[in-house]
C-alpha positions in Angstrom: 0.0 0.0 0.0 1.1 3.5 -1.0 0.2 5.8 2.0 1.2 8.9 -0.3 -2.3 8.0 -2.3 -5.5 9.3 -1.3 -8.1 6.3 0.3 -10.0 4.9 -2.2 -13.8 3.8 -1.4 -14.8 0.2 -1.2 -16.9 0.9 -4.1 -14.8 2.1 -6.8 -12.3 -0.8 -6.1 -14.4 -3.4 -6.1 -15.8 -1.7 -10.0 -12.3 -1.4 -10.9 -11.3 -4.9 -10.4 -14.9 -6.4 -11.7 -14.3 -4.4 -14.8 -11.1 -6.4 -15.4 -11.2 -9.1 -17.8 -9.8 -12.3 -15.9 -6.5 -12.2 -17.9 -6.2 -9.4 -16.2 -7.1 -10.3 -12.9 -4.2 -12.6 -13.0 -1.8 -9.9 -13.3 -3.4 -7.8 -10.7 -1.5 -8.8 -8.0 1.8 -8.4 -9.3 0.7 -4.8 -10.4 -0.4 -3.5 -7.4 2.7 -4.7 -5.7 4.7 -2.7 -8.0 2.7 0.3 -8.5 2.7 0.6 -4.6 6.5 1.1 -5.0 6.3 4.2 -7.7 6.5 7.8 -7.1 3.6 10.3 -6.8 3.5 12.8 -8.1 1.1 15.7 -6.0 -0.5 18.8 -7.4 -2.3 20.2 -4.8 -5.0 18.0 -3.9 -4.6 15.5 -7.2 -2.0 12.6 -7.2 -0.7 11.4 -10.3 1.1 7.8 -10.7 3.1 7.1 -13.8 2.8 3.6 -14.9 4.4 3.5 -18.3 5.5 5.5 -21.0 1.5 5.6 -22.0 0.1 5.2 -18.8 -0.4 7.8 -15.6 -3.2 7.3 -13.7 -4.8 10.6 -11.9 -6.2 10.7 -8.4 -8.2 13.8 -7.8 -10.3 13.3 -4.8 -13.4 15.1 -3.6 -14.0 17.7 -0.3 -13.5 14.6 1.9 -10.0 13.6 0.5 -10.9 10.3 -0.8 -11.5 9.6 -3.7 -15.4 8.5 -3.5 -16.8 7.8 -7.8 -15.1 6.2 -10.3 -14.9 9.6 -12.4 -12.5 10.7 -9.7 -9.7 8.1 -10.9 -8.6 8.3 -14.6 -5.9 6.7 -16.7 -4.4 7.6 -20.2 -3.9 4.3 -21.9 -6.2 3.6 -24.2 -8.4 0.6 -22.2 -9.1 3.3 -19.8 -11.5 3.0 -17.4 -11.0 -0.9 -18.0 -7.6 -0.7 -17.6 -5.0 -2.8 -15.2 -3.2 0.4 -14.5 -6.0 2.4 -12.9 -7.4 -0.7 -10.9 -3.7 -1.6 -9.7 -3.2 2.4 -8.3 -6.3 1.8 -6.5 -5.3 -1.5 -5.0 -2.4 0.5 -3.5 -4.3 3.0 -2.6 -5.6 2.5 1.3 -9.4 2.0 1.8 -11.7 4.9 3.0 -14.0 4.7 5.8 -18.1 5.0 5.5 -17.3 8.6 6.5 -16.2 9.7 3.1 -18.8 8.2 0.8 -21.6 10.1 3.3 -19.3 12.8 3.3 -19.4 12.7 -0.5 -22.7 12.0 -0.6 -23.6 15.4 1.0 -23.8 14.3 4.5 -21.2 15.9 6.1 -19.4 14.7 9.4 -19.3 16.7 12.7 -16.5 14.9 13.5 -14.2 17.8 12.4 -10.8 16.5 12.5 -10.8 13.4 14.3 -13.2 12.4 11.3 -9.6 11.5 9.6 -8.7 9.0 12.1 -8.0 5.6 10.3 -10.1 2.9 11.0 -7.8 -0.2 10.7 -8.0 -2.3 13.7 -4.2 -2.6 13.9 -2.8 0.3 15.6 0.4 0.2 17.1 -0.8 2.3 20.1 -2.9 -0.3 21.4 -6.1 1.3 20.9 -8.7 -0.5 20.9 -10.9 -0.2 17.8 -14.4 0.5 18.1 -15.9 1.0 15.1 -19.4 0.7 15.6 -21.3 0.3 18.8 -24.8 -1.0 20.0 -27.7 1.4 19.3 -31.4 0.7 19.6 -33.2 -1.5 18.0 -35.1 -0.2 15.0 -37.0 -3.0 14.3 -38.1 -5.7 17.1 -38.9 -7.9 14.7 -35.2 -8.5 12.9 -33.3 -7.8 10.2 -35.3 -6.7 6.8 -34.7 -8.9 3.6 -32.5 -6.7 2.2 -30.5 -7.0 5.6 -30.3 -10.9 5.7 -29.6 -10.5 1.8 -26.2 -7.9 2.3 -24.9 -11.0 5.0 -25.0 -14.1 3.2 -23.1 -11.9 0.8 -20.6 -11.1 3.1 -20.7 -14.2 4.7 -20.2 -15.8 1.2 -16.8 -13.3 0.6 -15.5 -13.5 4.2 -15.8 -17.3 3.6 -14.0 -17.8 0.6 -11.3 -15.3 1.7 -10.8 -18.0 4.9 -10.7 -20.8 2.7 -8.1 -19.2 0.4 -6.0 -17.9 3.3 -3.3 -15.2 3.3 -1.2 -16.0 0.1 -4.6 -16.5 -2.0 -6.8 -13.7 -0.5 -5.4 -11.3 -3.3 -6.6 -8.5 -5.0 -9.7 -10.2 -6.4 -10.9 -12.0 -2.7 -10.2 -8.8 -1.4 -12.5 -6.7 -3.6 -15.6 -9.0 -3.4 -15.3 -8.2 0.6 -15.4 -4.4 -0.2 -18.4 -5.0 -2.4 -20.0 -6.7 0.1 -19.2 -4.1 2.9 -20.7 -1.4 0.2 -23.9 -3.5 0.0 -23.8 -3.8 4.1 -23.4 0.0 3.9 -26.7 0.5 2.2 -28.7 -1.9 3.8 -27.4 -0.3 7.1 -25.3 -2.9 8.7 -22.8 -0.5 10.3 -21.0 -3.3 12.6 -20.4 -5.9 9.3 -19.0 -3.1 7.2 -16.8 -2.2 9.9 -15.8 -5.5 10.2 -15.3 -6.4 6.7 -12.9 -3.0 5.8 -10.5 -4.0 9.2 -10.4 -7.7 7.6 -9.4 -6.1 4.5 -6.8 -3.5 6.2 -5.4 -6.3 7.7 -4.9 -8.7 4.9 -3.0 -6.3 3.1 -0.7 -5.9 5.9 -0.2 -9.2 5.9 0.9 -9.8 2.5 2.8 -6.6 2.4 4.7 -7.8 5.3 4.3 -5.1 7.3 6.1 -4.4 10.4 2.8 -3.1 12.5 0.5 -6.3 11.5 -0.4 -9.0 14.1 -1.7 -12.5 12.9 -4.1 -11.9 15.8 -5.6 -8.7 14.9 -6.6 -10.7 11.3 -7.7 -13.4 13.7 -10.1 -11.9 15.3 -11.6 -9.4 12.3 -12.4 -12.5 10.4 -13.9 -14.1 13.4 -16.1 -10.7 14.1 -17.0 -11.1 10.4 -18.1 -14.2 9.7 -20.0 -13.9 13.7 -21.9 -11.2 12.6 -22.7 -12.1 9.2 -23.7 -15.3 10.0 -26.0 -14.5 12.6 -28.0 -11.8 9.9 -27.7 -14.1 7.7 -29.7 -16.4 9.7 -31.9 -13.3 10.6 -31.3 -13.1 14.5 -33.2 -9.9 15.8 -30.8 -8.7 18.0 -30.1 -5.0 17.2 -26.2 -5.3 18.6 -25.7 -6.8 15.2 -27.2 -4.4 12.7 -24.6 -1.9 15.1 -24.4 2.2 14.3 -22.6 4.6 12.4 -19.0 4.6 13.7 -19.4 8.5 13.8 -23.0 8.9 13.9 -22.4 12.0 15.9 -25.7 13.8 18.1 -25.8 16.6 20.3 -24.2 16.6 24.0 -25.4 19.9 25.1 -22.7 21.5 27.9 -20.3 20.0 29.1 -16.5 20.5 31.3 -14.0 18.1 30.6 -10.5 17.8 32.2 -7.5 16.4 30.2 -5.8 13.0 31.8 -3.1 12.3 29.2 -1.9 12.2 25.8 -1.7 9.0 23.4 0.6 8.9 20.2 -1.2 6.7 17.4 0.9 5.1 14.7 -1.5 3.0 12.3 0.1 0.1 10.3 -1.2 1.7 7.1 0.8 4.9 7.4 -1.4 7.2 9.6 -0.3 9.1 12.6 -1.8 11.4 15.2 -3.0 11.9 19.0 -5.5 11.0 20.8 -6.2 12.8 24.3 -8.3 11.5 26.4 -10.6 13.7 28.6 -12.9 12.8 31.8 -16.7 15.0 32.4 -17.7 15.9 35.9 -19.7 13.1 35.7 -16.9 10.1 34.9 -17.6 10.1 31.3 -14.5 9.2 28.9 -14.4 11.3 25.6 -11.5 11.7 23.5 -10.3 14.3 21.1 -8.2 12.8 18.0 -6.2 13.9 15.3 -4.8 11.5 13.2 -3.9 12.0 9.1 -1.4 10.4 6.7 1.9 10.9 8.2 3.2 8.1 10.4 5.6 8.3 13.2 6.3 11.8 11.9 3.4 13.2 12.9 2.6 11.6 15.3 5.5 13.2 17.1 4.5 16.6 15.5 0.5 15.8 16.4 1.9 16.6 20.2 1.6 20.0 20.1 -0.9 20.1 16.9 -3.9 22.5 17.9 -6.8 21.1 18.8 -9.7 21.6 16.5 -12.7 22.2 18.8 -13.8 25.8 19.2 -11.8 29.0 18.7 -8.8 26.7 18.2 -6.4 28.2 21.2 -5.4 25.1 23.0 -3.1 22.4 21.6 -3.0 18.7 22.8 -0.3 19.3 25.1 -2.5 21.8 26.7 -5.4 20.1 26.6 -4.0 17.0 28.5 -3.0 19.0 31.8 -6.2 21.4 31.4 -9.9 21.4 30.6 -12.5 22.8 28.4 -15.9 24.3 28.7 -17.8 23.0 25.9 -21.3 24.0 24.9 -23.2 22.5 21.4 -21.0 19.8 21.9 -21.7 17.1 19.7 -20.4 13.2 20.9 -19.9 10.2 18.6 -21.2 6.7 20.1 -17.4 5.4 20.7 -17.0 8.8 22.5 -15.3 11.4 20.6 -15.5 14.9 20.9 -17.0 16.6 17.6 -15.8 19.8 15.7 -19.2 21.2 14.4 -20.0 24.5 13.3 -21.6 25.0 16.6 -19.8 23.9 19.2 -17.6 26.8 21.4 -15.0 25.5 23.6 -13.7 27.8 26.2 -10.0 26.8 28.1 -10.2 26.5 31.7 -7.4 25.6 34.3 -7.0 21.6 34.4 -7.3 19.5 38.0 -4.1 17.5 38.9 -4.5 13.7 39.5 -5.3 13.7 43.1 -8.8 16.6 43.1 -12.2 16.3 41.4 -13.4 12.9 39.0 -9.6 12.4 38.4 -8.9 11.5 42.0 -11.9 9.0 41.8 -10.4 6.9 38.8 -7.8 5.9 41.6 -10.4 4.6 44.0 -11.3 1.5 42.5 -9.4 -1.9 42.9 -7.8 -3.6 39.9 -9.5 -6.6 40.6 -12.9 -4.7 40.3 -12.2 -2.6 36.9 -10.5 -5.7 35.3 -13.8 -7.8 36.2 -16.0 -5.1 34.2 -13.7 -4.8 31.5 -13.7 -8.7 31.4 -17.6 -9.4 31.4 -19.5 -11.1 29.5 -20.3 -9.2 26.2 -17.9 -6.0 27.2 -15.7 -6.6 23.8 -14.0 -4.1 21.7 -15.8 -5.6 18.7 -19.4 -4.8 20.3 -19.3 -2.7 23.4 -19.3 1.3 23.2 -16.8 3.8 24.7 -16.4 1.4 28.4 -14.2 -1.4 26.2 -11.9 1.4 26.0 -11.9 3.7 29.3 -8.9 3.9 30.9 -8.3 2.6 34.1 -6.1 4.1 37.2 -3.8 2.5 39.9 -1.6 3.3 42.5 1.4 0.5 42.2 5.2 0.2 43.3 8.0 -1.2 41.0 9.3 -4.6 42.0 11.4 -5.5 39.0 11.5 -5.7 35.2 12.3 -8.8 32.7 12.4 -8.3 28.9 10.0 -5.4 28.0 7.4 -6.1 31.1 8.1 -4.2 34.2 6.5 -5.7 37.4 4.6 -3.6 39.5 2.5 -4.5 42.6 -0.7 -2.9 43.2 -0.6 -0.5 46.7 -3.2 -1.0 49.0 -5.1 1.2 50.8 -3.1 0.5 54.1 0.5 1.5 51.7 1.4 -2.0 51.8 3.7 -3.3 49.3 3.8 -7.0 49.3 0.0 -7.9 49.7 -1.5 -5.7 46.4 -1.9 -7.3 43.0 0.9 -8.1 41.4 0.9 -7.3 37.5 2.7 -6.7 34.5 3.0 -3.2 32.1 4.2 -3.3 29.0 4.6 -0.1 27.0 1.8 1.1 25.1 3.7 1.4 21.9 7.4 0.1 21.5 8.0 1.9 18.1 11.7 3.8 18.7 10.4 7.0 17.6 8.1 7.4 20.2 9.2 7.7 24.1 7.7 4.9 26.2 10.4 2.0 26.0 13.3 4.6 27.2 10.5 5.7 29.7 10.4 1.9 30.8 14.2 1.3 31.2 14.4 4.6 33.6 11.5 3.1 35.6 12.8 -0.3 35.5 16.1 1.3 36.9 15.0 2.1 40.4 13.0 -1.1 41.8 10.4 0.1 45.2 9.7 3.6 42.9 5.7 4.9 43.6 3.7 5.8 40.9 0.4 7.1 39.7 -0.4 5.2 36.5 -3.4 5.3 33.8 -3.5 2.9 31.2 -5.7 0.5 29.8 -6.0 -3.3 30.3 -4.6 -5.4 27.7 -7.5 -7.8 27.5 -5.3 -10.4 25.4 -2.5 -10.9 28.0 -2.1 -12.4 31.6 -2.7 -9.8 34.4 -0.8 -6.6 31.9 -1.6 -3.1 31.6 -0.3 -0.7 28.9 0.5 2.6 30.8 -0.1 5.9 29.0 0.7 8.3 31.8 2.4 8.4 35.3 2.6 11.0 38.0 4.1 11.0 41.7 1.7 9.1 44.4 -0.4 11.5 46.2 1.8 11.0 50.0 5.2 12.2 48.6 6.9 9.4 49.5 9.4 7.1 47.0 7.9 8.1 43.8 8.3 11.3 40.9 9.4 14.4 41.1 8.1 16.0 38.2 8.5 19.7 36.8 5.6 22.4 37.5 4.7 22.7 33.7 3.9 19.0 33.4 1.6 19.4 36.0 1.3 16.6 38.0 1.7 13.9 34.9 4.2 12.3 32.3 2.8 11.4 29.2 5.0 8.2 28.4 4.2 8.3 24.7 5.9 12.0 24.7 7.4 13.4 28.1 10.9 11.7 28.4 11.5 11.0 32.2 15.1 12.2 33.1 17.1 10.8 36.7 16.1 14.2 37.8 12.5 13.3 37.6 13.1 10.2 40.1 14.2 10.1 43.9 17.7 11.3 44.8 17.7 9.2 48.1 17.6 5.3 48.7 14.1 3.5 48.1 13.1 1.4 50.6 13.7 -2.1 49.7 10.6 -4.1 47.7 9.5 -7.9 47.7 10.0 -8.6 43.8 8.9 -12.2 42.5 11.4 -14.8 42.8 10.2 -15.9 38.9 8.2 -15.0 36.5 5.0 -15.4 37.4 2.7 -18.2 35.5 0.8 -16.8 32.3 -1.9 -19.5 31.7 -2.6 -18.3 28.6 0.5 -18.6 27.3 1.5 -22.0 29.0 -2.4 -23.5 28.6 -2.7 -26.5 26.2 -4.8 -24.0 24.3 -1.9 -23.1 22.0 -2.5 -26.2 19.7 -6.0 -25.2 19.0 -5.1 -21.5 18.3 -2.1 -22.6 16.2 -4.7 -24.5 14.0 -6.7 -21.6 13.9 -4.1 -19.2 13.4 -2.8 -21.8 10.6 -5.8 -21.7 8.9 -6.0 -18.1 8.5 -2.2 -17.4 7.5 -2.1 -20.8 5.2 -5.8 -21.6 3.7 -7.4 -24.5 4.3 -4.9 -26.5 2.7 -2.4 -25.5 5.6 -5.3 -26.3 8.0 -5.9 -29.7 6.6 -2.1 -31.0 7.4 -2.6 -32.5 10.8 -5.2 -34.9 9.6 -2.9 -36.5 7.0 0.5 -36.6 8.6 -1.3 -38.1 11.9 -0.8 -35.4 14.7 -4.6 -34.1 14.5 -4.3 -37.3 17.3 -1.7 -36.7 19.4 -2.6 -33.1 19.9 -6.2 -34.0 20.7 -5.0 -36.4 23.1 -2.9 -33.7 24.8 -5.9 -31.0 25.1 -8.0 -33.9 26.5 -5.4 -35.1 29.3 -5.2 -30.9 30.3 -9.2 -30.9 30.5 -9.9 -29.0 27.7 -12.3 -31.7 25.8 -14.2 -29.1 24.1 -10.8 -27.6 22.5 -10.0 -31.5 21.7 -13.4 -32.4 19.7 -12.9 -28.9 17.9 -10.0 -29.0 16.5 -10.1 -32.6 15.1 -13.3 -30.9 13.4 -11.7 -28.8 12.1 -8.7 -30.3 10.4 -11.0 -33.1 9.5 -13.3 -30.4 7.3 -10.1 -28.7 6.5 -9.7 -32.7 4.5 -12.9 -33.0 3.1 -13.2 -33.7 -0.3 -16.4 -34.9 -2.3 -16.4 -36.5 -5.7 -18.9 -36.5 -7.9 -20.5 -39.7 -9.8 -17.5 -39.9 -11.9 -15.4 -39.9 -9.1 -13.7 -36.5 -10.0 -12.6 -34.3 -6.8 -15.4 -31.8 -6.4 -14.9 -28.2 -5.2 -14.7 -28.1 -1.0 -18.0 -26.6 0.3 -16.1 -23.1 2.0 -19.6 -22.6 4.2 -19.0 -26.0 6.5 -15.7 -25.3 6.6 -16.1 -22.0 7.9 -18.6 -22.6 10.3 -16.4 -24.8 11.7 -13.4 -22.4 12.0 -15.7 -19.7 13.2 -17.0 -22.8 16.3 -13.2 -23.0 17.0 -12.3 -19.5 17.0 -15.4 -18.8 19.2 -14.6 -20.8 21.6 -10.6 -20.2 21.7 -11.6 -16.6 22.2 -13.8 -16.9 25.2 -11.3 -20.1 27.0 -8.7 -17.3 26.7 -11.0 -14.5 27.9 -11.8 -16.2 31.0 -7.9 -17.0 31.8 -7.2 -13.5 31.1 -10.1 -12.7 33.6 -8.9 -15.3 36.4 -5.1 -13.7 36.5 -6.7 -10.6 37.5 -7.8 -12.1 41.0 -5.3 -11.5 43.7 -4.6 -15.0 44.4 -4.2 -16.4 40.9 -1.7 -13.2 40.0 0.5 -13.2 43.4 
């Protein structure tokens, strides 16, 4: 992908590739790969690629900067608008959001400029994702024909791009998704569409390679895909499924928010930004974003960047130790702050960590705030705005291995040795960005206090991604920050210093004498998610392997001796669909039925992802984490 290029909506790639003739569509591949690597030329707004003595294909996108009808992308050869060139440059090109095409469509957003945050579901910052969230049901009775029509279609693409698997979803695969998430688009299935564009986003990261994408992330898209599709499909009433526009923002009347912290955002398609997170008087999280092209380069230059709410006069750095009087405010489901013509935003002085509804984030246990996070039906993929409220602790460093530093949770008594004892990682290792030399200067000084915010990492055992620390409210053993940070490092920008931490002796700490047990990572579970993760990365080829060298066996045995039966009887299913082959009545192979297959997959992937949910939840408990 070719983040100089404008996005592209799912629309006009899906007609340029179904306008290909299939000697074409063989080549397709190979031509966006290499077009991805050319130069572009920019004048002003347009983009022009040059693909060959008499080819240049010209990108001039509309008042939303993407480029939303097929009149918007021309070419100068002579099969033109038929051509390979023009539907290769839009393969490279990254995909737009719903925003644009209602945007385009005359609709505008009052998301202002946090309207231009990528939607991608693999975000190095560890953001979670939250594309669409519950709203009300519309109609009691269920989905409308139309509805249950758009997801078999997508069911039908999401399947096939399963079946194929990584090195097979190409070009074409990938374009009958974004027609299906068009044709979820209209029939109003926010949640599917959602899912479909971040399974798309992620399969080109995947073949590309890229640095930023995680096996897992495609995992669990395709999973949310073929969940919700099927369900439609099958014309289950509950609204949760139909979903809501991403940005679907409404009014919020007054309100006075106070700025917690900062958090950098580098996408793994080439955008970068900042997000800072605010908290209401009344312990409502909203967040104010601004995130474009640019990648690690601006999101180090997005620090300062002024924040578009209002009369303008605040930037994010000010805006993360202060507050703002807001009134016409205008709120997004997933809780962002909207830039509308009418809202006014007025600066007032910020509250430090310890006054007001930012000394009550502190209050709760761990054990508590993990166990809401951790509920039943709070996931990132369905829940609004709670699956991604941050979370604060009082804790004390007891010692660091690799890139996980070990804290322990302080009671409410001061004690050291008796609080929960968890892991942080930082929120976003990329070297451009502060937070691992952050970590090595915490890690340096074993029994230091801090003030953290952060947000669970519901994947991991017991680990919290920190985005800010501050000094402990008694004084005693922790940071000594300067007056214009106000109480707070943000460890995605601030770099801590030795001045910043005690001068004298900290008294000794009770560190772990090992590294304590991760049952997700040492559970028997890892043969069933290798199968899964197999079958996504190879095709079902790849997935059909243990049941013909013999260890589909041996590895059921094993989940069954551990307890897990249920993990044992799904993954021979699964490599035993993975093997089916019919023949007709002349005995010739016929083509593998992708739906079985895939509701077979989808069986195994449910499952693995709430066995692992529940571990997660159980290292959260003060005796399983101690």
């Amino acid at each position: 992908m070719n983040t100089e290029l404008p996005p592209v909506a799912p629309e006009v790639v899906a007609t340029a590739v179904e306008q290909l003739t299939s000697r074409l569509r063989k080549k397709l591949d190979a031509a966006i790969e290499a077009y991805a690597t050319l130069p572009v030329t920019a004048d002003g707004t347009v983009r022009r690629v040059r693909c060959g003595e008499d080819a240049e294909v010209t990108l001039a996108p509309g008042p939303s900067g993407a480029v939303t009808d097929a009149a918007q992308a021309q070419c100068s050869c002579l099969l033109a608008p038929r051509c390979l060139h023009r539907a290769a440059v839009l393969g490279a090109a990254p995909v737009a959001d719903a925003d644009a095409a209602t945007e385009a469509a005359g609709e505008p957003s009052e998301g202002g400029a946090e309207a231009t945050a990528p939607d991608d579901g693999t975000q190095e910052s560890g953001t979670p994702v939250t594309d669409v969230t519950a709203g009300p049901a519309t109609d009691p009775t269920g989905p409308t024909a139309a509805q249950v029509a758009a997801a078999a279609e997508m069911w039908a693409a999401a399947a096939a791009v399963l079946a194929a698997g990584v090195p097979g979803a190409g070009a074409v695969p990938q374009a009958e998704v974004l027609r299906a998430a068009h044709t979820a688009r209209l029939a109003g299935l926010h949640r599917a569409e959602a899912a479909a564009l971040r399974v798309v986003r992620a399969l080109r990261a995947a073949r590309a390679r890229h640095d930023g994408h995680r096996l897992a992330d495609l995992v669990a898209g395709l999973r949310e895909l073929l969940l919700t599709s099927g369900l439609l499909a099958a014309s289950d009433p509950d609204p949760a499924l139909v979903g809501t526009a991403r940005r679907n923002y409404r009014p919020g009347g007054s309100l006075k928010v106070h700025g917690v912290c900062r958090e950098p955002v580098i996408s793994a398609t080439g955008y970068g930004g900042v997000v800072t997170h605010v908290l209401a008087d009344d312990g409502r999280w909203f967040s104010v974003s601004d995130v474009k092209p640019g990648g690690p380069a601006r999101a180090r230059g997005a620090a300062t960047a002024t924040v578009a709410l209002g009369s303008g006069s605040v930037d994010h750095a000010q805006l993360s130790r202060g507050g703002l009087l807001i009134s016409g405010a205008t709120l997004s489901p997933d809780g962002r702050l909207g830039a509308g013509k009418g809202v006014r935003a007025t600066p007032v002085p910020g509250l430090s960590w310890t006054s007001g509804p930012l000394a009550r984030l502190f209050t709760r246990p761990l054990a508590q705030a993990a166990a809401a996070r951790l509920a039943p039906g709070d996931d990132a993929e369905q829940a609004g705005p709670q699956a991604g409220e941050l979370i604060g602790c009082d804790v004390v460093v007891v010692g660091a291995a690799e890139d996980h530093l070990f804290v322990r949770e302080l009671t409410p008594d001061g004690a050291d040795s008796e609080g929960l004892l968890i892991r942080m990682v930082p929120a976003n290792g990329h070297p451009e960005l502060a937070h691992a030399a952050n970590f090595r200067k915490l890690a340096s000084r074993p029994g230091l206090r801090l003030r953290v915010v952060g947000r669970l990492d519901l994947d991991r055992a017991a680990t919290l991604r920190p985005l800010a620390v501050g000094p402990v409210p008694d004084g005693t053993a922790t940071l000594m920050l300067p007056p214009e940070w106000a109480g707070h490092a943000d460890l995605g920008y601030d770099r801590l210093e030795g001045a910043h931490l005690p001068q004298t002796d900290l008294p000794p700490v009770e560190g772990p004498t090992a590294l304590p047990p991760d049952p997700v990572a040492e559970a028997p579970l890892w043969r069933l998610r290798r199968l899964v993760e197999v079958a996504v990365s190879g095709g079902r080829r790849a997935a059909a392997e243990p049941a013909r060298d013999g260890a589909r066996a041996s590895g059921a045995a094993a989940l069954r001796r551990s307890g897990f039966r249920t993990a044992a009887d799904l993954a021979e299913a699964l490599a035993a669909e993975a093997d089916r082959r019919g023949r007709d009545v002349f005995g010739r192979t016929q083509q593998a039925d992708p739906d079985g297959y895939a509701r077979v997959w989808l069986s195994a992937a449910v499952y693995l992802s709430g066995t692992e949910r529940a571990l997660v939840g159980a290292t959260w408990q003060p005796s399983a984490a101690a």
